[in-house]
C-alpha positions, 0 to 999 in steps of 0.5 A, a space after each residue: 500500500 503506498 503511504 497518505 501524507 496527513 495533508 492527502 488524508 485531510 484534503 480527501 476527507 474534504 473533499 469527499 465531505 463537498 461531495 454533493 447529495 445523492 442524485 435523483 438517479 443514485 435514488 432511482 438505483 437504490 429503490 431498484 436494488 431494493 426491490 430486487 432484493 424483495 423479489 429475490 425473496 418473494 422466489 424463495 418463498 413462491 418456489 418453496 410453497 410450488 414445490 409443496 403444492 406440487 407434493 401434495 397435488 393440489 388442483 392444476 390451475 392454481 399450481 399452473 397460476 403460481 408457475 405463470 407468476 413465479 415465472 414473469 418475476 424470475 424473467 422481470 428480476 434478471 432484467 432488474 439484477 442486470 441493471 443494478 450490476 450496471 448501475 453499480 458498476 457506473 457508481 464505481 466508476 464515478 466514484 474512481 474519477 472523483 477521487 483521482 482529482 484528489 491530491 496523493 493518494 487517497 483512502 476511498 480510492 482503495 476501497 473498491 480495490 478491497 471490496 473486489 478481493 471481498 468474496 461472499 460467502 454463498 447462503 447453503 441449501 435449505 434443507 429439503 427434508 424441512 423446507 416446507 416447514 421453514 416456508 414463511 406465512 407470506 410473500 414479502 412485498 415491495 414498499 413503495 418508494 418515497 422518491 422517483 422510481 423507474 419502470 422495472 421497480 414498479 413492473 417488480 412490484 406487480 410481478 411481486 404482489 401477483 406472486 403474492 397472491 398465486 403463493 397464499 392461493 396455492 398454499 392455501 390450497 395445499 394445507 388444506 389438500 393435506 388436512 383433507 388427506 389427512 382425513 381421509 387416511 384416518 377414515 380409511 384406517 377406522 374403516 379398514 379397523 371397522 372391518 377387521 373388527 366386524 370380521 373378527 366379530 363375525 368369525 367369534 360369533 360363527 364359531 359360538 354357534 357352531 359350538 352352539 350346535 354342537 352344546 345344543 345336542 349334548 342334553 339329548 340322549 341317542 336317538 331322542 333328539 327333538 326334530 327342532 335341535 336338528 337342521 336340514 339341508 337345501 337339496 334334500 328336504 328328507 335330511 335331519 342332522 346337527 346343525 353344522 353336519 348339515 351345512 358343511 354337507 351342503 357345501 360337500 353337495 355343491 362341490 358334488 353337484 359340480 363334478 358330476 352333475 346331481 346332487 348326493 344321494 341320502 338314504 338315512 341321516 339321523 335315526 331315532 331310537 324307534 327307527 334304531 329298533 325297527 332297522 335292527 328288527 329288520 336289517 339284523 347286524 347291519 344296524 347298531 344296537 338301538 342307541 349306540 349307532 352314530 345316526 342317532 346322534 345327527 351325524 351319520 347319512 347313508 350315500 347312494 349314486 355311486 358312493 355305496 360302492 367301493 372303487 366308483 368314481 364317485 367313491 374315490 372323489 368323497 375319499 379324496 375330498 370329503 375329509 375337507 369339510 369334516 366329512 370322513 369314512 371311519 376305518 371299520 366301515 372301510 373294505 377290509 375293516 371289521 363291517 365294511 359299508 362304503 355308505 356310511 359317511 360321518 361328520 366328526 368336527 
């Protein structure tokens, strides 16, 4: 640095203290660069509130609104940012020639020297994980200017206020799209609870009647069971059994029906003692001793069309699928078993 006399020191601090106020024009410039200051963080705001607006799928016309504005003002601030660089640059320039005048060396003509070796220091990202919680309430907006202003700082101010406008619009919208999601992810988690509860109901309370049906026949003794304990089945109005034989048997016909294309055929199901007697009187050892014999309890039925011999087709298909639906052949009614009848079927749940 080249050493100021005393005397340089005390004519520059002179003359820079003669130096005349402002211009009208310096005013115009610092009212612009103002308001570009302003703008810039009108972006900020407008482009943060965008992108959670756009996250959350807002309506298209009020997203597409905020975009039209943000980006008039994005094209409105490169032009105002230019002309403040310029306006700057100009100022600099007059203030250089001015000091030059001055004798020796002066103080003020180093500063722009040790402005230009000033880097800024760049503001960080925000971060995105939490920038819609950092979004401000409001737009900022450019005051108005007490003195003269140029076109691009009123152009700025509209640009600005339109922004402001499509910004609270959108956010507006956005907050309550999110409230609304909100809601409806709650509504969806108390149906889908609501069903599951239902369901689970439903599933406690089916297996309290089949528990039902069974508890309902234990009071009876073999062969005595009221016909109002007992259920029938849809395809045969002659069956008697426990309620629930008689709806898995149901289910069985219907898979029956499916394959071979009739309905199984039912000779007995539940035999009252009296009908115990009168079987053994005439069909002998073929017949349980009256009260003993599984019919008497509703779930036991003799099956014809097919299934009452061993080997059919039929047969080998209620072998192969009746233990589905607690529908089974006992093993002394088997072919080689102590009193083989492929008839007798039994439900044993």
């Amino acid at each position: 640095m080249v050493a100021v006399s005393a005397n340089a020191r005390d004519g520059g601090s002179a003359l820079i203290g003669a130096l005349p106020a402002p211009s009208s024009s310096a005013q115009v410039e610092q009212a612009r660069a103002g308001a570009v200051e302003v703008a810039t963080d009108a972006m900020q705001v407008a482009q943060s509130v965008q992108a959670e607006a756009a996250q959350v799928a807002i309506d298209a016309s009020q997203l597409q609104a905020l975009e039209a504005a943000t980006a008039h003002l994005d094209e409105l601030l490169a032009v105002a940012t230019a002309e403040v660089d310029r306006g700057a640059a100009t100022s600099r320039s007059a203030d250089r020639d001015e000091v030059t005048g001055m004798e020796g060396t002066s103080v003020a003509a180093e500063e722009p020297a040790a402005a230009a070796t000033s880097t800024p220091t760049p503001a960080a990202d925000p971060d995105p994980a939490s920038v819609f919680e950092q979004t401000p309430a409001a737009v900022p907006t450019i005051p108005p200017t007490t003195g003269e202003e140029d076109a691009t700082t009123a152009e700025l101010r509209e640009a600005v206020a339109a922004v402001a406008t499509a910004t609270a619009t959108a956010k507006e919208s956005a907050e309550a799209k999110k409230a609304a999601d909100v809601a409806a992810a709650a509504a969806a988690a108390q149906a889908a609870a609501d069903a599951a509860a239902a369901a689970q109901a439903a599933a406690e309370a089916e297996a309290a009647t089949r528990a039902a049906w069974k508890q309902s026949l234990l009071g009876y003794s073999n062969g005595k069971i009221p016909d109002s304990a007992l259920c029938g089945v849809s395809f045969d109005s002659s069956v008697r059994l426990r309620c629930d034989a008689a709806e898995q048997l149901d289910i069985l016909n219907a898979a029956f029906r499916a394959k071979f294309g009739t309905n199984l055929t039912i000779s007995d199901s539940y035999r009252s003692y009296a009908g115990q007697v009168l079987c053994k009187r005439t069909k002998g050892y073929l017949c349980a001793t009256p009260g003993t014999s599984n019919h008497g309890t509703g779930v036991a039925v003799d099956l014809g069309g097919g299934i009452e011999t061993f080997g059919t087709k039929q047969y080998r298909w209620m072998t192969a699928n009746a233990p589905a639906l607690n529908w089974t052949h006992p093993s002394w009614a088997e072919s080689g078993g102590s009193k083989p009848e492929a008839w007798h079927w039994e439900y044993t749940d």
